[in-house]
FISEKE-83978 format. One record per residue (C-alpha): residue number from 1; x, y, z. Coordinates in steps of 0.5 Angstrom, whole numbers, plus 500, padded with zeros to 3 digits. Example, Ala and Ser with C-alpha at 12.3 -4.5 7.8 and 13.67 -1.06 7.14 Angstrom:
<r k="1" u="525" v="491" w="516"/>
<r k="2" u="527" v="498" w="514"/>
END
This chain:
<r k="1" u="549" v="542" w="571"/>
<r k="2" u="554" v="537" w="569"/>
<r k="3" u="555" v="531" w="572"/>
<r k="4" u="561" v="527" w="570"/>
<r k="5" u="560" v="520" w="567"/>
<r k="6" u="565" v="515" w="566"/>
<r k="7" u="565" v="514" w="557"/>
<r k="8" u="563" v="507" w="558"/>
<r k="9" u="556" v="510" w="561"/>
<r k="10" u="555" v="514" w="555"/>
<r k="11" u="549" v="511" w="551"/>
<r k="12" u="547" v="513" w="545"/>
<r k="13" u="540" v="516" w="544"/>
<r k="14" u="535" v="510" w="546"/>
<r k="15" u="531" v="512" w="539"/>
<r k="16" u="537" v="511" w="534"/>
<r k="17" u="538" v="506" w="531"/>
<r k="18" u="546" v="507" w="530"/>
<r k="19" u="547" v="502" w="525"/>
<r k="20" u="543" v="506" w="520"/>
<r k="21" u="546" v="512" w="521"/>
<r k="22" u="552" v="514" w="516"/>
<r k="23" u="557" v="518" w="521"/>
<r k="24" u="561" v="523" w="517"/>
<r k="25" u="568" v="522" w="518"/>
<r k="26" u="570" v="528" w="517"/>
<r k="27" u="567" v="532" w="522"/>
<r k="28" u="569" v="526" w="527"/>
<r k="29" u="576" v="528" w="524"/>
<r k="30" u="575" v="535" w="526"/>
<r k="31" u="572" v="533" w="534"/>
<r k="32" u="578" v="530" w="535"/>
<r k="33" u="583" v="535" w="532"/>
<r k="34" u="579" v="540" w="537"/>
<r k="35" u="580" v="535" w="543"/>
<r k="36" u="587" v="535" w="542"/>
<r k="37" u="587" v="541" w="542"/>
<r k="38" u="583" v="545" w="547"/>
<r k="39" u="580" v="538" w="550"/>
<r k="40" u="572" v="536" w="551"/>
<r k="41" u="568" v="542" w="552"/>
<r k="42" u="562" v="537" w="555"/>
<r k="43" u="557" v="541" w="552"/>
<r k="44" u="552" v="535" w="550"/>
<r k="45" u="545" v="534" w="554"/>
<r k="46" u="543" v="526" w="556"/>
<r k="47" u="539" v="523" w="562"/>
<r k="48" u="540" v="518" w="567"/>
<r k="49" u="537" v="511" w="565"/>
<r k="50" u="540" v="507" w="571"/>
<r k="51" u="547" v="506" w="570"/>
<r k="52" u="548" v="509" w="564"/>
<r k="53" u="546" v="516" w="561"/>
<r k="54" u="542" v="516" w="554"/>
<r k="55" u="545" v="522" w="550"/>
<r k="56" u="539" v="526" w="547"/>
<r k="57" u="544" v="528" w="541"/>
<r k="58" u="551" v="530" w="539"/>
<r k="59" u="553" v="523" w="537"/>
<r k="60" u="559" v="525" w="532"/>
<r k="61" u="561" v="527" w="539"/>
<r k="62" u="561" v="520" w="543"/>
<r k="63" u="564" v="516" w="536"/>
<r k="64" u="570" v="521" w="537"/>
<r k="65" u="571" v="521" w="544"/>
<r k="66" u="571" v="513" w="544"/>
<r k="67" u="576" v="513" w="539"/>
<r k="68" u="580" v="518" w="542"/>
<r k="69" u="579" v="517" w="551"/>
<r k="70" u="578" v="510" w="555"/>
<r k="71" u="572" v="507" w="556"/>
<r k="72" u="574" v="508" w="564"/>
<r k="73" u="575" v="516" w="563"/>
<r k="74" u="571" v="522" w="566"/>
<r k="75" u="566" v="526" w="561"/>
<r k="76" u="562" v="531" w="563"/>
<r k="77" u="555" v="531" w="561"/>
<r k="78" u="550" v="535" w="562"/>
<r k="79" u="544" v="531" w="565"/>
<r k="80" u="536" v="533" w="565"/>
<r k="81" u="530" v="530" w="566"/>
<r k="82" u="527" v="528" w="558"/>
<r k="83" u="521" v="525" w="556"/>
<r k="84" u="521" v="520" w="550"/>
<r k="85" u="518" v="525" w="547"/>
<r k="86" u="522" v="530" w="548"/>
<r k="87" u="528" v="525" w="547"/>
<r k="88" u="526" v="523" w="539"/>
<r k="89" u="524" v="531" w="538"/>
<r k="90" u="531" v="533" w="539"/>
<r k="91" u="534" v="527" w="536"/>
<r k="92" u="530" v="528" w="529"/>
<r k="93" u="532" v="536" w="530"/>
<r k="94" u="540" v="533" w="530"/>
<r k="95" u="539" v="529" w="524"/>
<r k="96" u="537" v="534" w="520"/>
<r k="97" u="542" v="539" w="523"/>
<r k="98" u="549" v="533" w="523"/>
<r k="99" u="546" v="528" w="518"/>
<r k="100" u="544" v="533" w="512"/>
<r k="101" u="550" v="529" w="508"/>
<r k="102" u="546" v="523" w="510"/>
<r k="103" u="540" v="525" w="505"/>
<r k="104" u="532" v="522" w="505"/>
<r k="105" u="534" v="516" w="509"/>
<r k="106" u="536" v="520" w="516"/>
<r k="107" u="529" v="523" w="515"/>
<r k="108" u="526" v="516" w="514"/>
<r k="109" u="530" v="514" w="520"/>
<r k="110" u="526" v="520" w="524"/>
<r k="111" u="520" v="518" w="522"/>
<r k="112" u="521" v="510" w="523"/>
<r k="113" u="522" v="512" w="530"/>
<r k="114" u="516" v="515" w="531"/>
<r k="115" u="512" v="510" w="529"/>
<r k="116" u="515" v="505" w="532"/>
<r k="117" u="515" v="510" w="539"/>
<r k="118" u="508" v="511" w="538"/>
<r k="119" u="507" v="503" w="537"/>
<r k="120" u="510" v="501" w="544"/>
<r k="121" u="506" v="507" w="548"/>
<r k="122" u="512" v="511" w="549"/>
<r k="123" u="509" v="517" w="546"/>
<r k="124" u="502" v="520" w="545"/>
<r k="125" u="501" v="523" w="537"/>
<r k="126" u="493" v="525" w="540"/>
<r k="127" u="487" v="524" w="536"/>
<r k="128" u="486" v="522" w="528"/>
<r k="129" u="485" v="528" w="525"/>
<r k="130" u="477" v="529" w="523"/>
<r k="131" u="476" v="526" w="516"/>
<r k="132" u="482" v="524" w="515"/>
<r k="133" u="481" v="519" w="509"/>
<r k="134" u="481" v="511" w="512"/>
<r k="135" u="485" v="510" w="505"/>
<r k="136" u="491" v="515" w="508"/>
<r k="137" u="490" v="512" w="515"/>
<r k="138" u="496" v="507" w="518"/>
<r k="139" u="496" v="503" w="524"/>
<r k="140" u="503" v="503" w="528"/>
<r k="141" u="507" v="499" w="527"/>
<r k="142" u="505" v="497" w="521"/>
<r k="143" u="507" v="503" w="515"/>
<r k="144" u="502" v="500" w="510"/>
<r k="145" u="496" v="505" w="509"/>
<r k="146" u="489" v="504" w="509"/>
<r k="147" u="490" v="496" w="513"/>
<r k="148" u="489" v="495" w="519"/>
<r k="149" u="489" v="487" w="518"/>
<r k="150" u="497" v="488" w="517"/>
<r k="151" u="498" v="490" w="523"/>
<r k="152" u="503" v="485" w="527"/>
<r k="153" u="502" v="488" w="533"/>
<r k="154" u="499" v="483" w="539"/>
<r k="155" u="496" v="489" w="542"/>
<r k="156" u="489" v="492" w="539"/>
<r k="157" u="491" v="496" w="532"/>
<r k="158" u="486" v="500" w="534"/>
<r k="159" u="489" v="504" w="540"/>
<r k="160" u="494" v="506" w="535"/>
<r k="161" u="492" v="509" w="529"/>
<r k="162" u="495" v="515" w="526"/>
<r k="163" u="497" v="519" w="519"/>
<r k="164" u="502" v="523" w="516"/>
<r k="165" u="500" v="530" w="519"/>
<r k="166" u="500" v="527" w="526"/>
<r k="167" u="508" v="525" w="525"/>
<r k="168" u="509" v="532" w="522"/>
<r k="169" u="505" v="536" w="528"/>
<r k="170" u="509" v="531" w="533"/>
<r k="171" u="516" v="533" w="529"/>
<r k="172" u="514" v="540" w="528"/>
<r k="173" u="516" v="537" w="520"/>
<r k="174" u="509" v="542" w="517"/>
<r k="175" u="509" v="547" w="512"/>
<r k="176" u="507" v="555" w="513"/>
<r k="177" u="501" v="552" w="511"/>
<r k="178" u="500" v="547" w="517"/>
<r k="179" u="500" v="542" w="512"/>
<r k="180" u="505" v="535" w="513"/>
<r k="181" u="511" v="537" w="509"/>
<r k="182" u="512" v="532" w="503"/>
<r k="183" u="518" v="529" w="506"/>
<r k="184" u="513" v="525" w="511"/>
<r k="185" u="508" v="522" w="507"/>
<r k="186" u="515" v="520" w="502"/>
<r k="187" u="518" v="517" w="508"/>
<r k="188" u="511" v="513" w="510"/>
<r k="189" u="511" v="511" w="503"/>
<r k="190" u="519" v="508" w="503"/>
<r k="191" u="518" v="505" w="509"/>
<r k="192" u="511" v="502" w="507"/>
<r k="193" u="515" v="499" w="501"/>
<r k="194" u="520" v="496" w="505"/>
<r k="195" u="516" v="493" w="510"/>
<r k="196" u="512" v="490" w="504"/>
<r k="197" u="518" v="487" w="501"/>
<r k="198" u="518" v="490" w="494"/>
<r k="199" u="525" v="493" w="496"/>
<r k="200" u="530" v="494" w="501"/>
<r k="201" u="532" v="499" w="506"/>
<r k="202" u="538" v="500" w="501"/>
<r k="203" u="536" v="502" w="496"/>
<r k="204" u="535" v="509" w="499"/>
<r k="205" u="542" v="510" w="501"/>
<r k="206" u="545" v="516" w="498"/>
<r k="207" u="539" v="519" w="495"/>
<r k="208" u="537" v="526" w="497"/>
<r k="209" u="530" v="529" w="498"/>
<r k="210" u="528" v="531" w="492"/>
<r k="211" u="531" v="524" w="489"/>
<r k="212" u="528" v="520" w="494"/>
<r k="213" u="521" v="524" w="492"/>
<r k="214" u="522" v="524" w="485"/>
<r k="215" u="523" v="517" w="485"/>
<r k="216" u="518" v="515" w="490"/>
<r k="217" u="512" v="519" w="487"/>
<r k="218" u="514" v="516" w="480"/>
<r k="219" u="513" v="509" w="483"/>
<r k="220" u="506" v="510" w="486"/>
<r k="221" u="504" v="513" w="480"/>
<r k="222" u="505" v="508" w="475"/>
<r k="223" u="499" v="507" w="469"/>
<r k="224" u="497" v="501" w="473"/>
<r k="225" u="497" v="504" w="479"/>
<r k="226" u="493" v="510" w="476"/>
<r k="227" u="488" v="504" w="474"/>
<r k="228" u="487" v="501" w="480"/>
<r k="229" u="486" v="506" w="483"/>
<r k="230" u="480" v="508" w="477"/>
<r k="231" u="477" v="501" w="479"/>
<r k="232" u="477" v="501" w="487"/>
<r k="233" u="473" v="507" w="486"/>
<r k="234" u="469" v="504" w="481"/>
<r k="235" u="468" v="498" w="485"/>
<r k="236" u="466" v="504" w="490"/>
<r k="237" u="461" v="507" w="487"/>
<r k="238" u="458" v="500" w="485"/>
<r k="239" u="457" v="498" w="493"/>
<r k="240" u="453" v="504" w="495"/>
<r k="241" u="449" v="504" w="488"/>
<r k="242" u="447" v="496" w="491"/>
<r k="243" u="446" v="499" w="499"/>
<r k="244" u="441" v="504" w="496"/>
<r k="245" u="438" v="500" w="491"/>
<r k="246" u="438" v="494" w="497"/>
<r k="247" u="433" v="501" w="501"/>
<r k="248" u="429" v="502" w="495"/>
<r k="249" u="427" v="495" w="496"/>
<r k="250" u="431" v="493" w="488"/>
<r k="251" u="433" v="487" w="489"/>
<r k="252" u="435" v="487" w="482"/>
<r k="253" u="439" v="492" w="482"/>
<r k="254" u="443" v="491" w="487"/>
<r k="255" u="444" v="484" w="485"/>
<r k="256" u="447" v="487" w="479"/>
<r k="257" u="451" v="493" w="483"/>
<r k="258" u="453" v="487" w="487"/>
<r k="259" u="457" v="483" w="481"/>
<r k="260" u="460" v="490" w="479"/>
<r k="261" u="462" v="491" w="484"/>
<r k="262" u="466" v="484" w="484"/>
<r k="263" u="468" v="485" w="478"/>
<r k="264" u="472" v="492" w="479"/>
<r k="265" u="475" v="489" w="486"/>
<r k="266" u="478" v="483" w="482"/>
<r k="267" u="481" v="488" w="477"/>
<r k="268" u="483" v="493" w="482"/>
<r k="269" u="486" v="488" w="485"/>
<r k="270" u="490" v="485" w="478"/>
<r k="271" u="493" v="493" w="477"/>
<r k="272" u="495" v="493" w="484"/>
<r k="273" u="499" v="488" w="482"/>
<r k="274" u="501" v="489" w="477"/>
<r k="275" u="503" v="496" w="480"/>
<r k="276" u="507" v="493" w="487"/>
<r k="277" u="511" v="490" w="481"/>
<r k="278" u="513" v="497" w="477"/>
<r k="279" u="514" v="500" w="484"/>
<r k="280" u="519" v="494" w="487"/>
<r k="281" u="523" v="495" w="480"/>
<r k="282" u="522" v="503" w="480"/>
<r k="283" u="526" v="504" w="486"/>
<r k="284" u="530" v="498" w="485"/>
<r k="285" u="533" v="500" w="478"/>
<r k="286" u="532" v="508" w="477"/>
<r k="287" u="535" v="509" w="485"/>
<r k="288" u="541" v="506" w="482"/>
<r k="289" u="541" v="510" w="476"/>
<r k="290" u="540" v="516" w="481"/>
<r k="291" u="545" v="514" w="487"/>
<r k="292" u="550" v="513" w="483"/>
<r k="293" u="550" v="520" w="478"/>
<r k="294" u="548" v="516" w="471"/>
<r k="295" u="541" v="520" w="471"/>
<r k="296" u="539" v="527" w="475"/>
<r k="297" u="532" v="527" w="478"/>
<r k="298" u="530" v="530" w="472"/>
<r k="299" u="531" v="522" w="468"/>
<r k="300" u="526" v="519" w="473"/>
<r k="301" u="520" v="519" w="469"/>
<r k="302" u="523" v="517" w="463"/>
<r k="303" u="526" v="511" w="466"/>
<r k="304" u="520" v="509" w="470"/>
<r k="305" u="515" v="510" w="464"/>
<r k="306" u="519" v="505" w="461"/>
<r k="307" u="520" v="499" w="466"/>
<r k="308" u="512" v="501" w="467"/>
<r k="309" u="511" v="500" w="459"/>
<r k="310" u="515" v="493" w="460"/>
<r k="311" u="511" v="491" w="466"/>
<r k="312" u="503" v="492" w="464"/>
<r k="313" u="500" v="487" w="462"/>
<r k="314" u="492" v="488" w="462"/>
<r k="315" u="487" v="482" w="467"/>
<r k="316" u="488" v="475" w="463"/>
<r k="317" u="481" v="473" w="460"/>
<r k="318" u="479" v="466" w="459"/>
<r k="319" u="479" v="463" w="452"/>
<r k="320" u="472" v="465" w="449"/>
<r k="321" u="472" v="458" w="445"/>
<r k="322" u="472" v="455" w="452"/>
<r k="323" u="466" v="459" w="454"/>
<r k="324" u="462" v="457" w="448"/>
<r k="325" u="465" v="449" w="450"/>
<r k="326" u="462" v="449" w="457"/>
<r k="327" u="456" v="453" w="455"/>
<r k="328" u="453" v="448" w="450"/>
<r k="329" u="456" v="442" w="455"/>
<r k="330" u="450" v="445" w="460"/>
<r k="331" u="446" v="446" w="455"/>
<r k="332" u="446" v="438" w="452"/>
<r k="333" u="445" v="437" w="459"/>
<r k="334" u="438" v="440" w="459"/>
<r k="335" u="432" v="434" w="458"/>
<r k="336" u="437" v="429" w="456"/>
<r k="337" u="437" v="421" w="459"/>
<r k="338" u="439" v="423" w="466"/>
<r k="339" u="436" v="430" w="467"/>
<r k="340" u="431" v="428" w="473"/>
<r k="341" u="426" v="433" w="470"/>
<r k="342" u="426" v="429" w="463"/>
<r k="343" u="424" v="423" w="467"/>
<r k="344" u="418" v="426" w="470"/>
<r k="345" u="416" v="429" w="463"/>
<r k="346" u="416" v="421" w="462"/>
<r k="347" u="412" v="419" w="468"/>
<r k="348" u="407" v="424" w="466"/>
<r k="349" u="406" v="422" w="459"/>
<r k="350" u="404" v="415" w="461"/>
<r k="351" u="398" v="418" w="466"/>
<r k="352" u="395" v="424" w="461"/>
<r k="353" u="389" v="420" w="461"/>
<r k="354" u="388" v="421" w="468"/>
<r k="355" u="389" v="429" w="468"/>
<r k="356" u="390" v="437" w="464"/>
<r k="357" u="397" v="436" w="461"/>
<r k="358" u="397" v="442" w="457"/>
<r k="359" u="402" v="447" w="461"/>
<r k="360" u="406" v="442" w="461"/>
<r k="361" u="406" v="441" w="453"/>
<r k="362" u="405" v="449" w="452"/>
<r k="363" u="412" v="450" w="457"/>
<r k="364" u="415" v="445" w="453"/>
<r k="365" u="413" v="449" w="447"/>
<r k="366" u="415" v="456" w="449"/>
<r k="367" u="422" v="452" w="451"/>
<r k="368" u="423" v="450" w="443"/>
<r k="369" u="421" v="457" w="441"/>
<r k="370" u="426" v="460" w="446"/>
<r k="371" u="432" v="456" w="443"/>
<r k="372" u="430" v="457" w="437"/>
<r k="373" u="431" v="464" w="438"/>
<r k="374" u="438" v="464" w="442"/>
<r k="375" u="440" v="459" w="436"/>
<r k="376" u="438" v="465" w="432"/>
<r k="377" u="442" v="469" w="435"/>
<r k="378" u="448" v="466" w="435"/>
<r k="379" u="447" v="463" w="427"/>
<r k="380" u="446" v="471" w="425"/>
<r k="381" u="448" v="478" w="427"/>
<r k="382" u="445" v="482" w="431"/>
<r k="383" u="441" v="488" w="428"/>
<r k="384" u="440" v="495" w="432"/>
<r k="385" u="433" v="499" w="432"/>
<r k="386" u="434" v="502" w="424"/>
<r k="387" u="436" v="495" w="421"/>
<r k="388" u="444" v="496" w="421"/>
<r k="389" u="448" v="490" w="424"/>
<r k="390" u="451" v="492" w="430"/>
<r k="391" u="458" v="493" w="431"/>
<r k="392" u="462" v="487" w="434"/>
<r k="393" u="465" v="489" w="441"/>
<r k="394" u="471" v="488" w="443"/>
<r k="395" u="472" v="481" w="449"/>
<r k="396" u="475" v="486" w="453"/>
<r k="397" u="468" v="488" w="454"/>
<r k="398" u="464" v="481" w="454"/>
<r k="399" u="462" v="479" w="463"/>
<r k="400" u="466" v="475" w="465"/>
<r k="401" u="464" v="475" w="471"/>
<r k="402" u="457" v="472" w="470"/>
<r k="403" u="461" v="465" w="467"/>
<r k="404" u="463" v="465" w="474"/>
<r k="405" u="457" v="465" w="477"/>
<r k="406" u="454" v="458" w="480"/>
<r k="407" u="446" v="457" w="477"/>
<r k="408" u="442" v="457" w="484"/>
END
């Protein structure tokens, strides 16, 4: 049934942030033309929300009739009960029926505002689905994956978990297949980076699907990025290598296990990045490239692997001749004047009348021999089972991460 409402009470749908709409003044050219015509037909759905009347679609409809009408004019409008949830459906139903022009940002925009949606309770995405990866899980309204902790929300993360299957189920946006179509998971991933701060909401802006996908696909799969995932998972395997052997009562082991892990975790965390780098100036610079037509989306590949080939640069080792430095300084420092255990081999002598001092000579003894064997070590290469040198490894394989260690 329509209600007449004056223009002035006309909103738009309260889930659209109009500002990032592009409007096609084409078509509002061609809704006006037909105003003068045949007039307005009053064949746009809202609901009432006090006073005004919040447009669930037909936006191209309300610029034209605030170019063409007063604000005081009669419209009329067919006024329903609408949820939020019905209210977001047909506004992303819209995007992608009047807002084809606008390309990928329009379905990031649909995407967003079901987040932010699901963030203030307004709607309800259901359940988790069962499995569903804690690397692949988000937590409104935050887009970052698999990090609770960025959520900036005061109320608890917890209550708001979802993934891209969820949005896709709740946008009806699913593959014959019922999986989550590719555009989802590309617009969390843009909003994700923009949230993030390695690029902006315009650098999205005149892009198409498949555009956007590409590009967006050549950001995460950068070398580095290909590599912190390796040493994530590495670091992974490592950590449940340490809790087994904890079980098993190898305290060894897992102590061994425990330092690998760390070791993988900082890697991981020097390709990571290394790799938010790449992906800031991938989507910055070969978006460019692809919105302003110098490459199709065929150049993207190219273009990224070249700006990731600037930009890798492998984890920053210390300088071995400063090790060797720190280490003979520790050394020098065993029984010399001020060791404390020198001056109670000391003590001792001017009582080894009075008892058994041969452990401790024997101790001193055994001490001698080993460094005499690790000065060997460093003096003359070392020799595998049948006498052949062994071959020098590279510093890259050298544990670093036990220079870091603190003796206890």
């Amino acid at each position: 049934m329509q209600t007449q409402i004056e223009l002035r009470n006309l909103v738009p749908n309260p889930f659209r942030h109009m500002e990032h709409y592009p409007i096609n003044e084409e078509k509002v050219g061609g809704l006006l033309a037909s105003y003068r015509t045949t007039g307005f037909w009053g064949n746009v759905v809202g609901r009432r929300k006090g006073k005004v009347v919040e447009l669930a679609y037909g936006h191209h409809r309300l610029v034209a009739l605030r170019r063409k009408y007063k604000p005081g004019e009669l419209i009329a409008v067919i006024v329903k009960e609408l949820s939020d949830a019905e209210m977001l459906k047909i506004m992303a139903d819209e995007n992608m029926a009047e807002w084809q022009h606008g390309g990928f940002i329009v379905d990031m925009e649909s995407v967003a505002a079901v987040v932010e949606a699901y963030a203030k309770g307004q709607i309800d995405l259901g359940p988790v689905p069962e499995g569903a990866r804690l690397s692949f899980t988000r937590y409104a309204p935050s887009y970052v994956a698999g990090r609770a902790e960025t959520v900036s929300a005061p109320s608890d993360t917890s209550s708001c978990p979802y993934t891209a299957q969820m949005v896709a189920e709740f946008l009806g946006w699913v593959s014959p297949n019922g999986q989550a179509r590719p555009k989802v998971s590309d617009a969390l991933s843009a909003l994700e980076y923009i949230e993030e701060g390695f690029c902006k909401r315009e650098s999205f802006v005149g892009l198409t699907m498949r555009q956007a996908g590409d590009l967006l696909s050549a950001a995460r799969n950068s070398s580095a990025a290909r590599t912190a995932r390796l040493k994530q998972q590495a670091a992974e395997a490592a950590a449940k290598e340490a809790a087994t052997a904890q079980r098993e009562g190898k305290s060894a082991k897992a102590r061994e296990q425990e330092k690998l892990q760390a070791v993988y975790e900082k890697e991981a965390r020097h390709f990571e990045k290394n790799a938010q780098k790449v992906a800031a100036q991938v989507i910055e610079k070969v978006g460019a490239k692809l919105a302003s037509g110098k490459i199709g989306h065929r150049g993207i590949a190219g273009e990224a692997y070249v700006i990731a080939a600037k930009n890798y640069r492998e984890p920053k080792l210390p300088e071995l001749w400063k090790l060797v430095r720190n280490l003979a300084g520790e050394i020098y420092e065993i029984l010399e004047s001020k060791d404390l255990r020198r001056q109670k081999v000391l003590e001792i002598a001017k009582f080894r009348s009075y008892t058994d001092v041969t452990y401790l000579v024997q101790a001193l003894e055994a001490l001698s021999t080993r460094a005499a064997k690790l000065a060997q070590a460093l003096s003359e290469p070392t020799k595998n089972g049948a006498g052949a040198t062994n071959k020098t490894p590279s510093p890259k394989e050298l544990n670093y991460e036990l220079f870091e260690t603190t003796d206890t």
